[in-house]
C-alpha positions in Angstrom: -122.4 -65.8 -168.8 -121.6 -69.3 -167.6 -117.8 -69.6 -166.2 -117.7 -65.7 -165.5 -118.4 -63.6 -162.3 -121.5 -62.7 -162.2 -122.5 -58.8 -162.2 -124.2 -57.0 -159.6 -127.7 -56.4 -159.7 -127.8 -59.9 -161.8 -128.8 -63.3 -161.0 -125.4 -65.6 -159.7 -125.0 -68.4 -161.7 -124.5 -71.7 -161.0 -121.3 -72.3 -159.1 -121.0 -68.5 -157.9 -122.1 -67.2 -154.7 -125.1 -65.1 -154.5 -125.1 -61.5 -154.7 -126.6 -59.1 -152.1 -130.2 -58.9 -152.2 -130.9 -62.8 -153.6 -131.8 -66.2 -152.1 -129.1 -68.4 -151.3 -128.1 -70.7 -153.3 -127.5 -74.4 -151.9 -123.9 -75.1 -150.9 -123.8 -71.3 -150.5 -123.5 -69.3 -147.1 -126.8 -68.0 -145.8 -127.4 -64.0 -146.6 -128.1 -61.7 -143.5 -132.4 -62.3 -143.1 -132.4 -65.6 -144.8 -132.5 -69.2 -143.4 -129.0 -70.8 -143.2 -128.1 -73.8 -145.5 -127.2 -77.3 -144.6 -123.9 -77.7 -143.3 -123.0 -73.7 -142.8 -123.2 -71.9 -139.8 -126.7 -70.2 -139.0 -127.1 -66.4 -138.4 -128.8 -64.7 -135.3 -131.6 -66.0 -134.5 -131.1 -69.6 -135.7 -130.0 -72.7 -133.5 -126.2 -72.4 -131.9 -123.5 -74.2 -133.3 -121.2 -77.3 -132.2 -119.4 -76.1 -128.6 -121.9 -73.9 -127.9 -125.2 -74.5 -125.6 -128.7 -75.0 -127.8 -131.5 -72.4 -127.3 -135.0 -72.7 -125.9 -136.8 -75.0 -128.4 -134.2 -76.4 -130.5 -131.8 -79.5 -130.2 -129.1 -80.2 -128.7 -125.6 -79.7 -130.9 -123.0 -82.8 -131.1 -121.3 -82.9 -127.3 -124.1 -82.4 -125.2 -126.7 -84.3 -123.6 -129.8 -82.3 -122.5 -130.6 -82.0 -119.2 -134.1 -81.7 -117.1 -135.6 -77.8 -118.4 -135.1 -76.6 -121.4 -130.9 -76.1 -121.1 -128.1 -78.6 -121.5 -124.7 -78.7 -120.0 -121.6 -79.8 -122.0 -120.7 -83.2 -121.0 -117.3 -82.4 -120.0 -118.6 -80.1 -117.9 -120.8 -82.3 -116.6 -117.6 -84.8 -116.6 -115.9 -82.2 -114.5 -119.1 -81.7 -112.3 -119.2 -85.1 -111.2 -115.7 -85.0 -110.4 -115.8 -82.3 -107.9 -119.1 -83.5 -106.3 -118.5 -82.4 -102.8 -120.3 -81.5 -99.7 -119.3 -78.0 -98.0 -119.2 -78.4 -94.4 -119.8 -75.3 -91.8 -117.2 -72.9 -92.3 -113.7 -73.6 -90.0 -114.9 -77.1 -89.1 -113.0 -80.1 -90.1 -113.8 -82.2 -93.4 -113.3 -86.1 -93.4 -110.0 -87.7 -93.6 -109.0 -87.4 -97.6 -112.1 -85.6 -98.7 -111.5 -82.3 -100.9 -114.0 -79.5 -100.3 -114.0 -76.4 -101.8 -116.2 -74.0 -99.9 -117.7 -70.4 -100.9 -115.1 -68.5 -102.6 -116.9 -68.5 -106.2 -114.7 -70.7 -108.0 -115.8 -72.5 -111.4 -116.8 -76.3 -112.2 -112.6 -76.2 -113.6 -111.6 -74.9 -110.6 -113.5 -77.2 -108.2 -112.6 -80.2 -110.0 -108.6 -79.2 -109.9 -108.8 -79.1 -106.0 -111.0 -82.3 -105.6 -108.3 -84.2 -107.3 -105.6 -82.4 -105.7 -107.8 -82.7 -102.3 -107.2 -79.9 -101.2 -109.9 -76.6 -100.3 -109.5 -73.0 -99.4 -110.2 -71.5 -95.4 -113.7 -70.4 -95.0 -114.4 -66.4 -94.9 -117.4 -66.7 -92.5 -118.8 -68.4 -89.4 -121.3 -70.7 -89.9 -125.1 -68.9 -88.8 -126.3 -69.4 -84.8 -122.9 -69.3 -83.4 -119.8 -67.3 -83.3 -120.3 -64.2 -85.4 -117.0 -63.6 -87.7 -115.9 -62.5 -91.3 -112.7 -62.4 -92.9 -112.6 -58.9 -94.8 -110.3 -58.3 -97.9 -108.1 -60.2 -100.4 -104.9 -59.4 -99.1 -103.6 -58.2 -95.2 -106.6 -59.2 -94.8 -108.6 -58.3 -91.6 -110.8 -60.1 -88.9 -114.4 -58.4 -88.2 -116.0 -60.4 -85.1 -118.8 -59.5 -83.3 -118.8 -60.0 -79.8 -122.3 -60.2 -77.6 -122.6 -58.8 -74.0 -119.8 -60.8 -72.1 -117.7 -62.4 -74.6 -114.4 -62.1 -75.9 -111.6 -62.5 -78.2 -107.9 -63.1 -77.5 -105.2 -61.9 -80.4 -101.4 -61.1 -80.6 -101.0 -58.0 -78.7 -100.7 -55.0 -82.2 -103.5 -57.2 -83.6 -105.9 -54.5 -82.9 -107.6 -52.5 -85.9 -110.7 -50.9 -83.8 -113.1 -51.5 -81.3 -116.0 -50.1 -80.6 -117.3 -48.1 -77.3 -117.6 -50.0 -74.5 -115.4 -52.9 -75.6 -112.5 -53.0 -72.5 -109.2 -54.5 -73.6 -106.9 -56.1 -70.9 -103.4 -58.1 -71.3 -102.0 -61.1 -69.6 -99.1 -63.8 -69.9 -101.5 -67.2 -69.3 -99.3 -68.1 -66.6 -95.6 -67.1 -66.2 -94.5 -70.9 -66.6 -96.2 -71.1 -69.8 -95.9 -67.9 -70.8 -91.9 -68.4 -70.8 -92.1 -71.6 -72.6 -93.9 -70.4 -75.7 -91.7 -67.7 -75.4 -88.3 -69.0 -75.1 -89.3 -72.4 -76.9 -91.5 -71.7 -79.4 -91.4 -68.1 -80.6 -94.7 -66.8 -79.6 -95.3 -63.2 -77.8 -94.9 -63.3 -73.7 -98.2 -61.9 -73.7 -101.8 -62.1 -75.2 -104.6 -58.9 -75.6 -108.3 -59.8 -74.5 -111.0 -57.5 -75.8 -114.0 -58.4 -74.0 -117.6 -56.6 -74.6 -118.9 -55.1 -71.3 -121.7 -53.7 -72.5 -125.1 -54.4 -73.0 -125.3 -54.9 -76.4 -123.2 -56.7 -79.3 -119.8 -54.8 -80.3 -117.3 -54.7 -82.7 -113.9 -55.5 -83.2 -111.4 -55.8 -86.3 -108.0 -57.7 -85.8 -105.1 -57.1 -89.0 -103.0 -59.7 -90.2 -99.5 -59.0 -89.1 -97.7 -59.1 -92.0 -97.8 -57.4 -95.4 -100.1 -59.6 -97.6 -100.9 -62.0 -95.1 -103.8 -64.2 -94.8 -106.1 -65.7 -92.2 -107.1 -69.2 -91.2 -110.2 -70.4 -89.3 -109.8 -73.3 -87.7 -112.4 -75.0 -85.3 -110.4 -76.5 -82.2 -113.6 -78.2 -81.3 -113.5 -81.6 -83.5 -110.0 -81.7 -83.0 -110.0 -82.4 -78.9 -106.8 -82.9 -77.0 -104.3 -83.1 -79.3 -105.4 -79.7 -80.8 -103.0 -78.0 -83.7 -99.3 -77.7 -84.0 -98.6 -74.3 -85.1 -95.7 -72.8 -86.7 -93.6 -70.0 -84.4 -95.5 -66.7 -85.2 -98.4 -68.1 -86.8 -101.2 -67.6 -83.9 -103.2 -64.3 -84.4 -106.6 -64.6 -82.6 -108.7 -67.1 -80.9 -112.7 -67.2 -80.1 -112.5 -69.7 -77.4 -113.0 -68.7 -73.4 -110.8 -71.9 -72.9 -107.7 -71.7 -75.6 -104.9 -73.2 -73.8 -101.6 -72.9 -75.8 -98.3 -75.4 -74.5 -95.2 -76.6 -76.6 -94.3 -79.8 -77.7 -91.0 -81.7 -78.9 -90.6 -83.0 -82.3 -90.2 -87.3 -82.5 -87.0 -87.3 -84.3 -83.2 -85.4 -84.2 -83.7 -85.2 -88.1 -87.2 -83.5 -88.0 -85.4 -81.2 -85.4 -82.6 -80.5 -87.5 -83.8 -80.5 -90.8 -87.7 -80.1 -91.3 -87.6 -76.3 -90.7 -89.9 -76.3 -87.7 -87.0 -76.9 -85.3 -87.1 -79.4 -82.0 -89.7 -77.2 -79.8 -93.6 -76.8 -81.6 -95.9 -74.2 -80.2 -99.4 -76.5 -79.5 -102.9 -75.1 -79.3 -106.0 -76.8 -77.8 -109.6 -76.3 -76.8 -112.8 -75.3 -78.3 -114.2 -72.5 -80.2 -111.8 -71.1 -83.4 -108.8 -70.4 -83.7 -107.3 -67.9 -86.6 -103.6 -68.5 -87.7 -102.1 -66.5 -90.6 -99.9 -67.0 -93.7 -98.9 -65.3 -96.9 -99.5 -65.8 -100.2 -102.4 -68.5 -100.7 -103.3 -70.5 -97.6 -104.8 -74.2 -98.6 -106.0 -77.3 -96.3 -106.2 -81.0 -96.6 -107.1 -83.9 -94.6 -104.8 -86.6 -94.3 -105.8 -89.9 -94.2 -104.5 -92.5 -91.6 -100.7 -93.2 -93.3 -101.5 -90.4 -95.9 -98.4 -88.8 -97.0 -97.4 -85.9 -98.9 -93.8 -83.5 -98.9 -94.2 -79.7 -98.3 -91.5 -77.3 -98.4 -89.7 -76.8 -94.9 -90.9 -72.9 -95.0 -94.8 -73.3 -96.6 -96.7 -75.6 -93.1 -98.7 -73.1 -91.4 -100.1 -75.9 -88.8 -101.0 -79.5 -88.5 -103.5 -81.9 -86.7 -101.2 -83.1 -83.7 -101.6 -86.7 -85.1 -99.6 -85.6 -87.7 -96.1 -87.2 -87.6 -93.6 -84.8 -88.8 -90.9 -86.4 -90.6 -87.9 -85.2 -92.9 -86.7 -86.8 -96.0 -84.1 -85.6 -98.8 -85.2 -83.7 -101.8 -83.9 -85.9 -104.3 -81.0 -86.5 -106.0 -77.4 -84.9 -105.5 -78.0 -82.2 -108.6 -81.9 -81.9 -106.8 -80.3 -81.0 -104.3 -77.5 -78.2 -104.7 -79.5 -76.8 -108.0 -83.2 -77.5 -107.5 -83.8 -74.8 -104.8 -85.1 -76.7 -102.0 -82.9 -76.8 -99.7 -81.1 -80.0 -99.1 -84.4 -81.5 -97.1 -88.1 -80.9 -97.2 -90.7 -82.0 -94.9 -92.7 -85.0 -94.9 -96.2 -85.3 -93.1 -97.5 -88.6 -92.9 -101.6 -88.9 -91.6 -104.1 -88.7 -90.3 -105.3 -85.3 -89.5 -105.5 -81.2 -90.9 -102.2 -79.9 -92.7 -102.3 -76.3 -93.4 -99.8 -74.7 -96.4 -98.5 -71.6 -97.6 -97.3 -70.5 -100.4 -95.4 -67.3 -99.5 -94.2 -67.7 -96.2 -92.9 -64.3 -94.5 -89.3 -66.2 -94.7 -89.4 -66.6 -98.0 -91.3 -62.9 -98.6 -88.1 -61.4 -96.4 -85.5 -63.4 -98.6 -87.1 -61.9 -101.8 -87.2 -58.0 -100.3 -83.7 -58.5 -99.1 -82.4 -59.5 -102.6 -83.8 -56.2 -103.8 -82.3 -54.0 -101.0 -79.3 -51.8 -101.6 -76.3 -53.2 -100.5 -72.9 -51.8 -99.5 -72.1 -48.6 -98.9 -72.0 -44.9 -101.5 -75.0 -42.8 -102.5 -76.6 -40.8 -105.3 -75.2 -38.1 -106.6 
C-alpha cells in the first residue's frame, strides 16, 4: 500500500524505487537494459559522464571542448598541452638559450609541462639518422652501443670496454705527455685514453659501461658549442665520437669558486666536434641558460657546463640554513649563457650514503 515497501514481484509505488524486472521510475536510477534517467549516471553503452572523454556520436560532457574528429581532449589537458609546446631538436645537439625540450623518453602531457616550466629536458638515447650511429642501452649502468663503419673510431676511459667485435683493433695513448700530466695532476682524469678503431671492411660493434654502479650517460654534441667547448667535472668523461676531441684544463675566475663551489681551482675542458658522452648517477637533466640566466646547484650535482658559464659561489642561506639545512655551508651559482648539466646522485654523495651503512670498528659475529 501507499507509505509501505513495496513487495517483490509487485508494482513500486510512488516514491519507492523500482523493483527488478520494471521500468524506471523518474527520479529513480536506471535498471541494467533500460535507458538512464535525467540527472543519474548512464549504464554501458550510454554517453560517458562529467571527467570522462564522450564517445563516437554523442556530445561532449561539461569540461571539454571537442576537437577536429570525432574525440575531444580535456581542456586542462589541452591547457597543459599548450604549455609544453616544444620542438625536439636532433638528439645530443644544443636547444636555444632558455628553451625546455623534452625529447623521446615517453613521458605524459603532465610530465612535459613540469619540465617546460622548470626548463629543463632529459639526454637523448639515440643519434639522430645519417650520421654517427649510437644508442644508449638500459635504465641504469647504463651502456653505450656505437657502431663504427670501416675506419672510424671511438675514444673512452680505458675499463670502459664491454665488447667489440672481430676485427675492431684497440690501441692506447696519453694525447701528449704535457697534456696528458695536466689532466692528470690538475684535473683528475686517467693518464691515458683507449681507441677502438674498425679496421675492417664492414661496420662493427662496440659497447662502452658506465663506470659506476647506477650511472648514467650524457650525449653531448661539441659541434654547436666551438672553442670554448664544455667544462667537465673530474671523472666525468667516458667516451667521445670525434677524430679531433682535444681535452685541456682551465682555472676557475674566482678564489671563492676555487674554495668553495666544489669543483676546485683546476677544471678539466673538452673541445671539438662530433659527441661527447659524460656520465652521472641518479637522473641526469639539461638546461640552457640564457645570457645572465642564473640558477644555484648543489656543489656535488654539476656534471658539466657551456665554458661561457661563469662559475660563481654564494652562501646557502641563513646561519641555521646553514649548520642544519644539509648543504654544506656554500652551493654553486651558474650564471648564463650556455648548457648546464645536473645530477642528482653524484658518486660523492652515492659513497657518503654506502659508507654510513658499512660496519664500523672492530669485533665480529659470533
Amino acid at each position: 500500500q501507499a507509505g509501505y515497501p513495496p513487495q517483490a514481484g509487485y508494482p513500486p509505488q510512488a516514491g519507492h524505487p523500482p523493483q527488478a524486472g520494471y521500468p524506471p521510475q523518474a527520479g529513480y536510477p536506471p535498471q541494467a537494459g533500460h535507458p538512464p534517467q535525467a540527472g543519474y549516471p548512464p549504464q554501458a553503452g550510454y554517453p560517458p559522464q562529467t571527467g570522462h572523454p564522450p564517445q563516437a556520436g554523442h556530445p561532449p560532457q561539461a569540461g571539454y571542448h571537442p576537437q577536429a574528429g570525432p574525440q575531444a581532449v580535456h581542456a586542462q589537458q589541452a591547457s597543459h598541452a599548450q604549455a609544453a609546446t616544444v620542438i625536439v631538436p636532433p638528439a645530443g645537439q644544443v636547444p636555444p638559450a632558455g628553451q625546455a625540450i623534452p625529447n623521446q623518453l615517453n613521458m605524459g602531457n603532465n610530465e612535459q609541462a613540469i619540465m617546460a616550466a622548470a626548463k629543463f629536458f632529459p639526454p637523448a638515447r639515440s643519434s639522430p639518422l645519417g650520421g654517427e650511429q649510437w644508442a644508449i642501452v638500459g635504465a641504469e649502468t647504463q651502456v653505450l652501443a656505437v657502431i663504427l663503419p670501416p675506419g672510424q673510431e671511438v675514444m673512452c676511459q680505458p675499463g670502459s670496454m664491454m665488447h667489440s667485435d672481430d676485427g675492431v683493433t684497440a690501441t692506447a695513448d696519453m694525447g701528449g705527455c704535457c697534456d696528458a700530466l695536466k689532466r692528470t695532476c690538475c684535473a683528475g682524469e686517467d693518464l691515458f685514453r683507449a681507441h677502438y678503431r674498425n679496421t675492417s671492411d664492414q661496420p662493427r660493434t662496440v659497447t662502452l659501461a658506465s663506470p659506476y654502479p647506477g650511472g648514467k650517460l650524457l650525449p653531448v654534441d661539441l659541434t654547436p658549442l666551438g672553442s670554448q667547448g664544455l667544462v667537465i667535472k673530474k671523472s666525468a668523461f667516458t667516451a667521445a665520437m670525434g677524430s679531433n676531441v682535444q681535452f685541456g684544463v682551465t682555472l676557475v675566475k674566482s678564489v671563492a669558486a676555487g674554495c668553495c663551489a666544489g669543483q676546485g681551482f683546476v677544471l678539466a675542458t673538452i673541445q671539438g666536434s662530433g659527441t661527447v658522452f659524460l656520465n652521472g648517477g641518479g637522473t641526469v637533466l639539461q638546461r640552457v641558460l640564457a645570457a645572465g640566466e642564473k640558477i644555484t646547484v648543489d656543489t656535488q650535482s654539476l656534471v658539466a657546463c657551456a665554458r661561457s658559464v661563469e662559475i660563481g659561489v654564494r652562501r646557502a642561506g641563513s646561519v641555521m640554513m646553514m649548520c642544519c639545512g644539509g648543504e654544506g655551508l656554500f652551493v654553486c651559482e651558474l650564471t648564463g649563457p650556455g648548457l648546464v648539466l645536473i645530477q642528482s646522485m653524484p658518486v660523492e654523495k652515492a659513497a657518503m650514503i654506502f659508507y654510513a651503512f658499512m660496519p664500523k670498528g672492530g669485533g665480529g659475529g659470533g
